[in-house]
N, CA and C atoms of all chains as a GROMACS GRO file, in nm:
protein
  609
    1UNK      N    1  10.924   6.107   9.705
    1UNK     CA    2  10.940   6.143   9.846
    1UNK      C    3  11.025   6.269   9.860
    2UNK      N    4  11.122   6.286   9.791
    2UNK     CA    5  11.222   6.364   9.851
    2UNK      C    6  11.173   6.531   9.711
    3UNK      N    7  11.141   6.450   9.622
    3UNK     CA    8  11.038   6.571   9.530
    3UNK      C    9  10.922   6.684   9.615
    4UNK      N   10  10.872   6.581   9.679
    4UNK     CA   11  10.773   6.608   9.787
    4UNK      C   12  10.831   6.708   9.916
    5UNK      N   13  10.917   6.632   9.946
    5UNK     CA   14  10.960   6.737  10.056
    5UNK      C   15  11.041   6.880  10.018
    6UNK      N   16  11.100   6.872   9.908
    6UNK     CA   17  11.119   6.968   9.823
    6UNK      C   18  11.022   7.066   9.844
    7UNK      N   19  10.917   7.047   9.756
    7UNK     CA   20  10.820   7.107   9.690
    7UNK      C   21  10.763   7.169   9.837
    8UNK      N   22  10.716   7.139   9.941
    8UNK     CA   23  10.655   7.168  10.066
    8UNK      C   24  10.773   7.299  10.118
    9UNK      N   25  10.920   7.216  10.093
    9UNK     CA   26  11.008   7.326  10.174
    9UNK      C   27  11.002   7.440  10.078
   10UNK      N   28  10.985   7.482   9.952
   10UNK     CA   29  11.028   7.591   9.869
   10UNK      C   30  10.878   7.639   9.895
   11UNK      N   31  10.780   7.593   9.988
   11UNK     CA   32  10.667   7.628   9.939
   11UNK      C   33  10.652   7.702  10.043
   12UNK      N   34  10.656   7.670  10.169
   12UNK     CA   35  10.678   7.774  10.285
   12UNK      C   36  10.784   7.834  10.255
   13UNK      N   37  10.927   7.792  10.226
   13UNK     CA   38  10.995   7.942  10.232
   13UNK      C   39  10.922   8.030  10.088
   14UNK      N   40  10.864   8.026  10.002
   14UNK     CA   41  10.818   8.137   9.963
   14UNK      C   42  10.662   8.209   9.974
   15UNK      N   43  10.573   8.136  10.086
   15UNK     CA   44  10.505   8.200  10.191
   15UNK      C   45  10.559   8.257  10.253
   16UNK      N   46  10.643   8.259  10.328
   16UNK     CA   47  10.728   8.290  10.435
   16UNK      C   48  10.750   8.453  10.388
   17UNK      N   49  10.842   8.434  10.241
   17UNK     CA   50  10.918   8.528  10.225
   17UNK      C   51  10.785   8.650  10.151
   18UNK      N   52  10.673   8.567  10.111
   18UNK     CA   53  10.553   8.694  10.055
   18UNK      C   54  10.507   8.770  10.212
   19UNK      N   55  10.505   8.705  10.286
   19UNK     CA   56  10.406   8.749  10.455
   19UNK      C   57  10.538   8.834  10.458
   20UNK      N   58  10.727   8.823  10.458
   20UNK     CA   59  10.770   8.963  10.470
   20UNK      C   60  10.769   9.066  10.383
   21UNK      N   61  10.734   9.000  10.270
   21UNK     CA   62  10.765   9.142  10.188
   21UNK      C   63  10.623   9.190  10.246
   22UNK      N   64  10.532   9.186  10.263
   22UNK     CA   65  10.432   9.252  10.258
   22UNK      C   66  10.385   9.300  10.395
   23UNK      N   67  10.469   9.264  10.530
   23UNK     CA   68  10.451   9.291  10.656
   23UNK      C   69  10.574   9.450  10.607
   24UNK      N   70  10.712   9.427  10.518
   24UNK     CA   71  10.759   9.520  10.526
   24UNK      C   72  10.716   9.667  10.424
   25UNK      N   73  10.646   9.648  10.375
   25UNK     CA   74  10.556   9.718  10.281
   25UNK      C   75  10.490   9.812  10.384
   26UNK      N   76  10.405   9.720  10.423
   26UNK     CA   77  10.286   9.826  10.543
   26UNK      C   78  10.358   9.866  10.667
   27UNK      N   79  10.475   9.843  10.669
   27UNK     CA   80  10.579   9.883  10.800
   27UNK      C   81  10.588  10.045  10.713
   28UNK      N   82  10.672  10.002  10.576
   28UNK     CA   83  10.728  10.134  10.504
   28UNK      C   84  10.634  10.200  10.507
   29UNK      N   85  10.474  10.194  10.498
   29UNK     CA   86  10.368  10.270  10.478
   29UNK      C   87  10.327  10.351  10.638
   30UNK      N   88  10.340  10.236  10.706
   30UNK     CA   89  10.249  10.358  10.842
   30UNK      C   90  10.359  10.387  10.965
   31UNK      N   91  10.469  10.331  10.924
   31UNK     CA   92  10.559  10.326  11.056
   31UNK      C   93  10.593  10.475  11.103
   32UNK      N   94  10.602  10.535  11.212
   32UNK     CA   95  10.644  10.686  11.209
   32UNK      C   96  10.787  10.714  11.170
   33UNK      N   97  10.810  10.805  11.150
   33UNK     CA   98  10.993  10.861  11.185
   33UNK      C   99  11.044  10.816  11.049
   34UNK      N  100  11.188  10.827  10.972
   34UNK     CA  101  11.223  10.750  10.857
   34UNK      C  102  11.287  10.700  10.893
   35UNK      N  103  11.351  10.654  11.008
   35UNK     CA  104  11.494  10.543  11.066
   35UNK      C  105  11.375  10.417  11.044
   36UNK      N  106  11.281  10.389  11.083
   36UNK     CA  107  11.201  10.339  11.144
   36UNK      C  108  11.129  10.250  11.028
   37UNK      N  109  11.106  10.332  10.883
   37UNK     CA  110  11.041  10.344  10.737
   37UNK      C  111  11.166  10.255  10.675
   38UNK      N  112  11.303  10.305  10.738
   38UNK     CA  113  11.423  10.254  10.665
   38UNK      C  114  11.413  10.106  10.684
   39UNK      N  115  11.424  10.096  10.847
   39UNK     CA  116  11.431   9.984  10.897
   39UNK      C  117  11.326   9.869  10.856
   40UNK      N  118  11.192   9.904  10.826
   40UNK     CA  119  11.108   9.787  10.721
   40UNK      C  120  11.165   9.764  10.618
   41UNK      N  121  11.222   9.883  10.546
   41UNK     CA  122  11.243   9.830  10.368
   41UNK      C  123  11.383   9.802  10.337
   42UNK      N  124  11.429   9.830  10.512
   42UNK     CA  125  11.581   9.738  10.433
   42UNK      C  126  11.560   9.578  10.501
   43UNK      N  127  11.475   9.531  10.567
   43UNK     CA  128  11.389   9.412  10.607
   43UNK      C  129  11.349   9.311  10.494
   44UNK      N  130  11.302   9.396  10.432
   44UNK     CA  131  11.224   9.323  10.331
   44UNK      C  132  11.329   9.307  10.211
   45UNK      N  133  11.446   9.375  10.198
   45UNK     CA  134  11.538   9.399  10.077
   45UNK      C  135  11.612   9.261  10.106
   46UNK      N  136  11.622   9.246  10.254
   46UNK     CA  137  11.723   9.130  10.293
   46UNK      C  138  11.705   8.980  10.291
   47UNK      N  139  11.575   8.968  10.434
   47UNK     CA  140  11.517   8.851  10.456
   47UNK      C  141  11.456   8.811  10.322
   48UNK      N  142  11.354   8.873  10.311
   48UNK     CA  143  11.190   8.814  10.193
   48UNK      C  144  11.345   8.764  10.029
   49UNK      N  145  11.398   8.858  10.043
   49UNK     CA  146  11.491   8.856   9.879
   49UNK      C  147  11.541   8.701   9.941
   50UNK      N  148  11.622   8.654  10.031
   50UNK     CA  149  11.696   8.522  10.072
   50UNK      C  150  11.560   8.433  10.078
   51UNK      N  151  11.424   8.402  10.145
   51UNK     CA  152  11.378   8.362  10.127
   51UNK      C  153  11.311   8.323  10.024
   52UNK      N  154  11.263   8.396   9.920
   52UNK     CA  155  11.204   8.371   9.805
   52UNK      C  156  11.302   8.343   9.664
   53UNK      N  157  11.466   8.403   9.668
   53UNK     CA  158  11.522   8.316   9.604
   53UNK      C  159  11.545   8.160   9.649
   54UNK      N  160  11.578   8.146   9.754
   54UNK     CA  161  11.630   7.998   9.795
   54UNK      C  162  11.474   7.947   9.792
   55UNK      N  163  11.339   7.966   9.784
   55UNK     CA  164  11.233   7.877   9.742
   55UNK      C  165  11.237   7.836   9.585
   56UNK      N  166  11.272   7.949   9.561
   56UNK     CA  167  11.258   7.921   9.400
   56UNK      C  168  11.391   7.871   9.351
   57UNK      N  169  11.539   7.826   9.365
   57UNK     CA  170  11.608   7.811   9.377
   57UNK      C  171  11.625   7.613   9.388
   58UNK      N  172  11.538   7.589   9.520
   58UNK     CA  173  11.481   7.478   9.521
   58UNK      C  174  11.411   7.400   9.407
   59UNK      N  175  11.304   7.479   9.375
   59UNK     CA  176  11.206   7.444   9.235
   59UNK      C  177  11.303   7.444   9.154
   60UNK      N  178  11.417   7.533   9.104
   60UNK     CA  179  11.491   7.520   8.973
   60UNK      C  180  11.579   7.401   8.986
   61UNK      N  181  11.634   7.308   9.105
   61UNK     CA  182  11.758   7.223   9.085
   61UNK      C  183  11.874   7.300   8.997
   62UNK      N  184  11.944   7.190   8.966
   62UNK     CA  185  12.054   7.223   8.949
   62UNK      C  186  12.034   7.253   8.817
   63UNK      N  187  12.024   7.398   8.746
   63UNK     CA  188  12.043   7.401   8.599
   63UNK      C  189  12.068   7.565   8.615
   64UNK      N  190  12.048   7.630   8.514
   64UNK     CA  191  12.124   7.739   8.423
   64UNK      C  192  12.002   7.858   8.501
   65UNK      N  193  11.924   7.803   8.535
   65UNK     CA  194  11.777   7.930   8.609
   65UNK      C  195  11.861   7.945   8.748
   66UNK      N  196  11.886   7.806   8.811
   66UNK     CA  197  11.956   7.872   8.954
   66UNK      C  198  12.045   7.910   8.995
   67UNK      N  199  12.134   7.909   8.858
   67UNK     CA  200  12.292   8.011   8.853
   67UNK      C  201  12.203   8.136   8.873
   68UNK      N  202  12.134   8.194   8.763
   68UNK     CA  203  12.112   8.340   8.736
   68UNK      C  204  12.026   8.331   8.866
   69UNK      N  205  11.950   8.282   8.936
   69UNK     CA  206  11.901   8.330   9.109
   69UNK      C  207  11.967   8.345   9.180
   70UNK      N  208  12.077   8.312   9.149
   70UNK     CA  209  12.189   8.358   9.271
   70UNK      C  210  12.265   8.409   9.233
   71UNK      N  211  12.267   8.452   9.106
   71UNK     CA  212  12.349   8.584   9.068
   71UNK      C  213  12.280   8.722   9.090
   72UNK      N  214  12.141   8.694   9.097
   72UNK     CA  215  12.013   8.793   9.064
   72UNK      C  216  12.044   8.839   9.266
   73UNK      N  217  12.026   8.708   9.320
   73UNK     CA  218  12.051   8.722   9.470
   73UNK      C  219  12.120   8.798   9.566
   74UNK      N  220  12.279   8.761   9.515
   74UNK     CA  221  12.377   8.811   9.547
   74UNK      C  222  12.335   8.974   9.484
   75UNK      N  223  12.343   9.007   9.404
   75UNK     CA  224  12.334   9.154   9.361
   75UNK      C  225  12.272   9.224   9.480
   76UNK      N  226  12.146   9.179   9.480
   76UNK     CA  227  12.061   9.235   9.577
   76UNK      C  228  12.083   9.257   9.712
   77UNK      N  229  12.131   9.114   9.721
   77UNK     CA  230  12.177   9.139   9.901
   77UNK      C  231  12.296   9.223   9.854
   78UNK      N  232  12.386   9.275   9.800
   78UNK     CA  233  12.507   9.360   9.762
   78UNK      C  234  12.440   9.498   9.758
   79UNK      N  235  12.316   9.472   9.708
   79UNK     CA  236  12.276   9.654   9.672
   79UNK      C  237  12.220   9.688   9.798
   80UNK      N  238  12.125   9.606   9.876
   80UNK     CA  239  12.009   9.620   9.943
   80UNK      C  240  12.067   9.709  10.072
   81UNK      N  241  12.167   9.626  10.204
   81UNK     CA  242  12.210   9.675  10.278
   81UNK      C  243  12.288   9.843  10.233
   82UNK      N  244  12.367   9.827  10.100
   82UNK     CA  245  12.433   9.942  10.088
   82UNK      C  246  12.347  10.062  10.067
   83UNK      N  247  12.276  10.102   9.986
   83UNK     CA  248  12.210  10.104   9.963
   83UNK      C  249  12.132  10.196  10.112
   84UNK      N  250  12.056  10.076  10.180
   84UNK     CA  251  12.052  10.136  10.322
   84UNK      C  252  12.129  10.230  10.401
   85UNK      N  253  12.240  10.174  10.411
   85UNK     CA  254  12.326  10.244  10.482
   85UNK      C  255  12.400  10.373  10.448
   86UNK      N  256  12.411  10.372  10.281
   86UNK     CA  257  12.404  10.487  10.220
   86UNK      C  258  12.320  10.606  10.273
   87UNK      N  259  12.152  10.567  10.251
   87UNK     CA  260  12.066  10.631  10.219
   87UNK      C  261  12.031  10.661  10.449
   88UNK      N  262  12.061  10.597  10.497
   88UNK     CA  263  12.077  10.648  10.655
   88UNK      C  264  12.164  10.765  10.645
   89UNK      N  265  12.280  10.770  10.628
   89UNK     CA  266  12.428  10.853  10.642
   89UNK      C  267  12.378  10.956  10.615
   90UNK      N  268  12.316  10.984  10.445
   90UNK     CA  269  12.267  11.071  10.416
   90UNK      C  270  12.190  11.159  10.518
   91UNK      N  271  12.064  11.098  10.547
   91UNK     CA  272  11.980  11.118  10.613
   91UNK      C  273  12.037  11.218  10.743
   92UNK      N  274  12.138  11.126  10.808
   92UNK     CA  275  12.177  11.185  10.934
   92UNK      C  276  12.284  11.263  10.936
   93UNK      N  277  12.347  11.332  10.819
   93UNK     CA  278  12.426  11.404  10.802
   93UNK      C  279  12.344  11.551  10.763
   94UNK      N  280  12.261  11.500  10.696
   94UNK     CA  281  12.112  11.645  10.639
   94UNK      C  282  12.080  11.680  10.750
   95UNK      N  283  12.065  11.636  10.907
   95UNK     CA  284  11.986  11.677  11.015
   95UNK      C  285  11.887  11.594  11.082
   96UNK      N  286  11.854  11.482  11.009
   96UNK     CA  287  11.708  11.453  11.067
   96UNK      C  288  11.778  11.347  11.181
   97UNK      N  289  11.712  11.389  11.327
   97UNK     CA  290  11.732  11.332  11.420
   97UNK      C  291  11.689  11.227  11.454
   98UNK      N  292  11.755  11.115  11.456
   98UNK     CA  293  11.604  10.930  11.536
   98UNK      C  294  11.586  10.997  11.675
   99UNK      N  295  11.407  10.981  11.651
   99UNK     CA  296  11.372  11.044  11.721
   99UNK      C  297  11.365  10.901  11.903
  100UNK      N  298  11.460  10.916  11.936
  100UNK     CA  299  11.449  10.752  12.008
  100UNK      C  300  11.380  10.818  12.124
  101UNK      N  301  11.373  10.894  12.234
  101UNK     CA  302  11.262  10.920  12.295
  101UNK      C  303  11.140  10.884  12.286
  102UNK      N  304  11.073  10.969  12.190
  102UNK     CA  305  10.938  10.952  12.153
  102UNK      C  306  10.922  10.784  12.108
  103UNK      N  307  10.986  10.699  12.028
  103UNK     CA  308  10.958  10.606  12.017
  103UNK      C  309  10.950  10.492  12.125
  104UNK      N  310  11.050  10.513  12.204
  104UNK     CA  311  11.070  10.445  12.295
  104UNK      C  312  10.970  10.444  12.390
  105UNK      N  313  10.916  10.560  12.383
  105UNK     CA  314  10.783  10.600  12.496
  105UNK      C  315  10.666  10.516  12.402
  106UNK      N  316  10.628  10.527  12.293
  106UNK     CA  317  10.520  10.444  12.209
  106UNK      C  318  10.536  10.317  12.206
  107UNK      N  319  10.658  10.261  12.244
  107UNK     CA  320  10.680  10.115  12.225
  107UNK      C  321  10.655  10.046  12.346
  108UNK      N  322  10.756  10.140  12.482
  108UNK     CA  323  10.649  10.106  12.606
  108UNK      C  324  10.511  10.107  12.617
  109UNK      N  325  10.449  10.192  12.534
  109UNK     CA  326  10.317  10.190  12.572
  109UNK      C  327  10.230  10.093  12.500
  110UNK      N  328  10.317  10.053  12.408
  110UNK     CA  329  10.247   9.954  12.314
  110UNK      C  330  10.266   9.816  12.361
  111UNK      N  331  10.394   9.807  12.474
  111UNK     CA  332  10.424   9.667  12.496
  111UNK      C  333  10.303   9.670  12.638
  112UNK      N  334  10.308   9.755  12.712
  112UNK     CA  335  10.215   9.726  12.818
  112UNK      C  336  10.058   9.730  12.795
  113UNK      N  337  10.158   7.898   9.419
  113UNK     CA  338  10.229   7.950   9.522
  113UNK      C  339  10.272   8.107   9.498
  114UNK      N  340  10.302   8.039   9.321
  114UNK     CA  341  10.411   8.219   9.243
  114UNK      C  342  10.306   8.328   9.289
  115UNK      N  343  10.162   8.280   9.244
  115UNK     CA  344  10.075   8.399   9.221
  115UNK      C  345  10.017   8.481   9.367
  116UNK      N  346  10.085   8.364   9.420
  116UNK     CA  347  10.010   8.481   9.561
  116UNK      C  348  10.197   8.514   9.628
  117UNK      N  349  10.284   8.527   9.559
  117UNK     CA  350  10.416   8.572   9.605
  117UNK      C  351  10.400   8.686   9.554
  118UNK      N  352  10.370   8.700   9.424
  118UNK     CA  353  10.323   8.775   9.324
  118UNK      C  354  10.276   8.882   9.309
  119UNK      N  355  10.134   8.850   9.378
  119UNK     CA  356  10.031   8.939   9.455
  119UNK      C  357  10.096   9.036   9.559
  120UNK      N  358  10.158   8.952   9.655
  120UNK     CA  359  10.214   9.018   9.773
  120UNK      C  360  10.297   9.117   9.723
  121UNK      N  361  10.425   9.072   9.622
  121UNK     CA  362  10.540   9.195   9.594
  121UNK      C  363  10.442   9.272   9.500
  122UNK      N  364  10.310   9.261   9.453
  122UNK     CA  365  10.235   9.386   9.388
  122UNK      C  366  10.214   9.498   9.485
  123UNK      N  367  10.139   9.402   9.586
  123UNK     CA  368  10.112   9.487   9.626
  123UNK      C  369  10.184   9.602   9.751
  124UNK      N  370  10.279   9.503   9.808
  124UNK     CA  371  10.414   9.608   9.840
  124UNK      C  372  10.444   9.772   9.728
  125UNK      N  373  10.470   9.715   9.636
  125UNK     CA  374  10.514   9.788   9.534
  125UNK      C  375  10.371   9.936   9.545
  126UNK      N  376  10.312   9.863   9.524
  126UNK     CA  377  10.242  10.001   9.543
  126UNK      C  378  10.243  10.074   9.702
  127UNK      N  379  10.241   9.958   9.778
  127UNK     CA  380  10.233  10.063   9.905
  127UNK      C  381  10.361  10.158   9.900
  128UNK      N  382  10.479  10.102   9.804
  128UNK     CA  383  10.636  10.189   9.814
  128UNK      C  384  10.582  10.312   9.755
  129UNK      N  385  10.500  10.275   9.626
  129UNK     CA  386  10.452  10.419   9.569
  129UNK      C  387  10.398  10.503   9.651
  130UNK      N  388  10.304  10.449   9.678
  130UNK     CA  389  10.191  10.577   9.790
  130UNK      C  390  10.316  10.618   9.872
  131UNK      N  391  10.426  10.584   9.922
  131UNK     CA  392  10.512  10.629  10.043
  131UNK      C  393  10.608  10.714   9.970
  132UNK      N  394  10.613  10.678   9.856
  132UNK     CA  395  10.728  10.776   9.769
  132UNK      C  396  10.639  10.872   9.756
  133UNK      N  397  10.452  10.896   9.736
  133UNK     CA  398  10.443  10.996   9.694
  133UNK      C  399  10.402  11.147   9.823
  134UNK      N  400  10.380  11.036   9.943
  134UNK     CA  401  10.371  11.139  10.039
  134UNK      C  402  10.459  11.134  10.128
  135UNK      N  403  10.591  11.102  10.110
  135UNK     CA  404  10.703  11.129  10.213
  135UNK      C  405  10.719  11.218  10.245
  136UNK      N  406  10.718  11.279  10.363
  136UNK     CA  407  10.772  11.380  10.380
  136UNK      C  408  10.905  11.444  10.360
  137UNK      N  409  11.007  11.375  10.369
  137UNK     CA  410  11.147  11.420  10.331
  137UNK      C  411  11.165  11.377  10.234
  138UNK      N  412  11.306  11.419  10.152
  138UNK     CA  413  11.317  11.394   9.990
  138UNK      C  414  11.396  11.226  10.056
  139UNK      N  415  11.435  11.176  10.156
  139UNK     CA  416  11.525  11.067  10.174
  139UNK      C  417  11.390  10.976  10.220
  140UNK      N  418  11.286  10.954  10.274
  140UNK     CA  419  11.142  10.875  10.221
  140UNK      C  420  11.117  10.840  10.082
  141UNK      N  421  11.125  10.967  10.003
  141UNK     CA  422  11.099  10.950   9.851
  141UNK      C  423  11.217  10.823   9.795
  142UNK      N  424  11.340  10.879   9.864
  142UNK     CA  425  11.460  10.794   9.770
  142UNK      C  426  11.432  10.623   9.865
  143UNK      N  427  11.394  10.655   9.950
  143UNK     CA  428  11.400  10.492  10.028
  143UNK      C  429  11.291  10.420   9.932
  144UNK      N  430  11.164  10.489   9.922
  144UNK     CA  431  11.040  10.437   9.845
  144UNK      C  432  11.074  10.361   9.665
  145UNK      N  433  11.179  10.463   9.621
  145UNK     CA  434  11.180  10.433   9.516
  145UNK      C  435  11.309  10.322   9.495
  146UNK      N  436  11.404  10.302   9.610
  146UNK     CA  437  11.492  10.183   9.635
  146UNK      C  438  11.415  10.048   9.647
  147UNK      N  439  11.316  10.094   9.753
  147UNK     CA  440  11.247   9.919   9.770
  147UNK      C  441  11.139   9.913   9.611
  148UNK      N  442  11.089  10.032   9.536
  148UNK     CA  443  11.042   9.966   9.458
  148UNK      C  444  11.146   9.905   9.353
  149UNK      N  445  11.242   9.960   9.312
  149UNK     CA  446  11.339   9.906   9.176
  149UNK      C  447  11.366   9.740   9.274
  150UNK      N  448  11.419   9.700   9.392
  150UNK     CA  449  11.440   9.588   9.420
  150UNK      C  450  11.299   9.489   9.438
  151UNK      N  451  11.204   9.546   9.417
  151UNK     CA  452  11.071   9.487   9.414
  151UNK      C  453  11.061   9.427   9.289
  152UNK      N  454  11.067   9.550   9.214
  152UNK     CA  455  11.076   9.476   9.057
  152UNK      C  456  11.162   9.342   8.994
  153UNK      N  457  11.290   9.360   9.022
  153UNK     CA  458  11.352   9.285   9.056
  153UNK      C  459  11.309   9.094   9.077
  154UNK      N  460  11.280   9.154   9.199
  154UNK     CA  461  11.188   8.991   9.277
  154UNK      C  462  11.068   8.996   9.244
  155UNK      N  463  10.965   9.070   9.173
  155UNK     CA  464  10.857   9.031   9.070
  155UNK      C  465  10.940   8.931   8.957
  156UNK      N  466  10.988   8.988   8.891
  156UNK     CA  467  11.043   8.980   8.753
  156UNK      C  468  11.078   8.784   8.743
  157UNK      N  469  11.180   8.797   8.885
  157UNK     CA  470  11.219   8.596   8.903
  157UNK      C  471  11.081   8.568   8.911
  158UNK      N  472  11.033   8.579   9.006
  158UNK     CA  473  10.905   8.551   9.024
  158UNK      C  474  10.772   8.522   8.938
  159UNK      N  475  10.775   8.624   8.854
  159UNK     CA  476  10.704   8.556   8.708
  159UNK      C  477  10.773   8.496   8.659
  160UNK      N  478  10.903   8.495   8.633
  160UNK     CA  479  10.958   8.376   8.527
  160UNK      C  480  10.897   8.248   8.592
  161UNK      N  481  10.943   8.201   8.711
  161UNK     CA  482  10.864   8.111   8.721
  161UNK      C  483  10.722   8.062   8.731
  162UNK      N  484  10.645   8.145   8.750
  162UNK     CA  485  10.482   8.171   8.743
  162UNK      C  486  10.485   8.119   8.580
  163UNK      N  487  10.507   8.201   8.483
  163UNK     CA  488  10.488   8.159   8.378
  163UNK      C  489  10.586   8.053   8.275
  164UNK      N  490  10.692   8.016   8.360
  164UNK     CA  491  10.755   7.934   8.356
  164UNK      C  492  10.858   7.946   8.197
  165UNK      N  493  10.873   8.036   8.239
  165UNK     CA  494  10.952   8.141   8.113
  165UNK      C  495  11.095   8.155   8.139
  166UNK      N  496  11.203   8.069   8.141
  166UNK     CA  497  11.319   8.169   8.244
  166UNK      C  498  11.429   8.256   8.154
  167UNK      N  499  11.352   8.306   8.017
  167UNK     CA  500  11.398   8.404   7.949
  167UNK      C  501  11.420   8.554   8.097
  168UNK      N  502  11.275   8.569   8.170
  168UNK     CA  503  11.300   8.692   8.251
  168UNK      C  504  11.355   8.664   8.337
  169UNK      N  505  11.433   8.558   8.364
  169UNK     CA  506  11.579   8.593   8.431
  169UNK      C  507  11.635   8.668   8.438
  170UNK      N  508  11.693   8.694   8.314
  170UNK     CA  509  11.766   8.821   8.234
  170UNK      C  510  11.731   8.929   8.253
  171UNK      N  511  11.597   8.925   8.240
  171UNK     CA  512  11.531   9.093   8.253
  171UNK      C  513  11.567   9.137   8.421
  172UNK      N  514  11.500   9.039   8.512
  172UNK     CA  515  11.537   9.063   8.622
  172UNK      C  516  11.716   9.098   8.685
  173UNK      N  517  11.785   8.999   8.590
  173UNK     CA  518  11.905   9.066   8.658
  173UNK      C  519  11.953   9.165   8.620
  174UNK      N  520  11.900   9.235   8.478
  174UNK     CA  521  11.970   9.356   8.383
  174UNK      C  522  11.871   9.444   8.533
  175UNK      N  523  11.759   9.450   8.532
  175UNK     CA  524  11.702   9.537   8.683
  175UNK      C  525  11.768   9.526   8.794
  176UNK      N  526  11.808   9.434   8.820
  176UNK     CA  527  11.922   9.428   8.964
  176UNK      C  528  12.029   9.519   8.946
  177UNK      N  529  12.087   9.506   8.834
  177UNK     CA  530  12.196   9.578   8.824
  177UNK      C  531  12.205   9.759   8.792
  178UNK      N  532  12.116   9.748   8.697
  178UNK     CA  533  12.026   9.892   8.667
  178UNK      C  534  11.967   9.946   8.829
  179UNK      N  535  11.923   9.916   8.927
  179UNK     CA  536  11.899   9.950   9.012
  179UNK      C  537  12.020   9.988   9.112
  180UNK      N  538  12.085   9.897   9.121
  180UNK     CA  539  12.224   9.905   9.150
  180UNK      C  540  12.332  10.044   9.156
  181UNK      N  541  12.332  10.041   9.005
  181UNK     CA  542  12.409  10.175   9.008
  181UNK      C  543  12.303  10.312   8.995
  182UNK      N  544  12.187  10.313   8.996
  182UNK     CA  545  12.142  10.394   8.995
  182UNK      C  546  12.100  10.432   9.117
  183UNK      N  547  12.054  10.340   9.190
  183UNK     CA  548  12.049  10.430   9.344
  183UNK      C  549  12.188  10.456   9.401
  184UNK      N  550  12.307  10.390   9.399
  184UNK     CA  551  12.415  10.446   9.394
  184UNK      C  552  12.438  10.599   9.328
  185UNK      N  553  12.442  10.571   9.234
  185UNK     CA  554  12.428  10.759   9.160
  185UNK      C  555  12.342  10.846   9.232
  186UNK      N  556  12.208  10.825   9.265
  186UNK     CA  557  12.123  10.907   9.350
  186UNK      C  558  12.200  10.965   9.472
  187UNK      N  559  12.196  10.816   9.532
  187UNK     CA  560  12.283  10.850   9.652
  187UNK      C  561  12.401  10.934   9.692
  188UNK      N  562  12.509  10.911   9.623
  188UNK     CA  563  12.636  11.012   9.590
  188UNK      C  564  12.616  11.131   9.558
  189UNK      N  565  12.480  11.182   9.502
  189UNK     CA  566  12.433  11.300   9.456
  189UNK      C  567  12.420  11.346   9.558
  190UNK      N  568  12.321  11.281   9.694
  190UNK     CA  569  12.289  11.342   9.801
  190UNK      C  570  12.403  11.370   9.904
  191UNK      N  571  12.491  11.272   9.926
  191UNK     CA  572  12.565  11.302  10.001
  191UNK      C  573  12.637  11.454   9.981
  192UNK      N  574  12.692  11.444   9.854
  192UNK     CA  575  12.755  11.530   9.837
  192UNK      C  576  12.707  11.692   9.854
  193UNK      N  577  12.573  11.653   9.808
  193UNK     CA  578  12.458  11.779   9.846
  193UNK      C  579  12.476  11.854   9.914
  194UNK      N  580  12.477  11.757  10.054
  194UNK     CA  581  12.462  11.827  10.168
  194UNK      C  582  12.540  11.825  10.240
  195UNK      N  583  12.705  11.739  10.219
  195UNK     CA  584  12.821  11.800  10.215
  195UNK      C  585  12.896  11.922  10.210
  196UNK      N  586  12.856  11.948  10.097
  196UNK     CA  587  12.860  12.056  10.022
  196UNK      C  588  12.750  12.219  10.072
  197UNK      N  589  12.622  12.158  10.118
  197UNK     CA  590  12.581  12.284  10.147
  197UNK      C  591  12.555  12.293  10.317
  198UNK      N  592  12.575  12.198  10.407
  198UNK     CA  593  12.601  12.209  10.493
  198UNK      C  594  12.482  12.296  10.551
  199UNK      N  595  12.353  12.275  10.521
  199UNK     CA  596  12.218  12.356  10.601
  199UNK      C  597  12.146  12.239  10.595
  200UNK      N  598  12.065  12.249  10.694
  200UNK     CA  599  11.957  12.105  10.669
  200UNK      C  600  11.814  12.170  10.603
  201UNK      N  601  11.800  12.330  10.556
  201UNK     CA  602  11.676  12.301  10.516
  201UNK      C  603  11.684  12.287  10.318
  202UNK      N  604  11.784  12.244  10.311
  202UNK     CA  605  11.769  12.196  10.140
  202UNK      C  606  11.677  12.148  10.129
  203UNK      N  607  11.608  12.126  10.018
  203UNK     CA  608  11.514  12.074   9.966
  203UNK      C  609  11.382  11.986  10.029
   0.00000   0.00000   0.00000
């Protein structure tokens, strides 16, 4: 029973966490602007990484595989945001402007 | 379950490529090639358990960490770049 419910919960969270990596993939691919490019792939660095360790995490129980997933984990969420925020600063210190106008006008037009 | 997690961070990974290879700015290129090293990464757990191997544990976290300081190093390169040259049409 409780194997079972296991197995179901690690099984959606690592559906879960493939539908973001791969919603943030095709974000990084067609999204306009790079704030925008950033904002998918530091998405996918965060959520999909917490989701698909803690599925697999589940499957390992308690032994010596789900130390190193959450050592593997932690790194990531440690690199992922920095990393980001690094690679923004940069960005907006070189010149390139978020273009929030123009988007804001595409997003209205996309919500109506 | 692994193989279609699997599938998915494949095929991410390549869409990071195609975006690293037509970014327009050199900071697209460096974002492209951040989400792929942390892609690899979460392949790497990801087959261990697919093939139920958890030797690539290891491999995966020596890549976590290797990714780690290396987009760090990238990064510090850039800042300083353009710190330092203070024009935005570098590179």
């Amino acid at each position: 029973m409780t194997e079972t419910l296991l197995d179901i919960l690690s099984w959606g969270l690592l559906c879960l966490g493939g539908a973001f990596v791969l919603i943030g993939g095709i974000g990084a691919l067609r999204l306009p602007g790079f704030y925008t490019r950033l904002h998918a792939a530091s998405l996918t660095d965060t959520m999909a990484t917490i989701l698909i360790f803690t599925g697999m995490m589940l499957q390992a129980g308690f032994s010596l595989a789900a130390l190193k997933l959450a050592a593997i984990m932690l790194f990531l969420l440690l690199t992922g945001p920095t990393a980001s925020y690094a690679l923004a600063n940069a960005a907006l210190q070189s010149g390139i402007e978020p273009d929030a106008d123009r988007l804001g006008d595409d997003a209205g037009g996309g919500a109506r | 379950m692994y193989l279609a997690v699997s599938l998915a961070i494949l095929v991410t990974m390549v869409l990071a490529l195609v975006r690293a290879l037509r970014g327009p700015t050199v900071y697209d290129r460096v974002l492209a090639v951040n989400m792929f090293g942390t892609k690899t990464a979460l392949l790497l757990s990801v087959i261990a358990f697919l093939l139920g191997r958890p030797d690539f544990l290891d491999l995966a976290l020596a890549y976590a960490l290797i990714n780690l300081v290396g987009i760090l190093a990238v990064l510090e390169f850039f800042q300083n770049h353009t710190r330092g040259a203070q024009e935005p049409g570098h590179d």
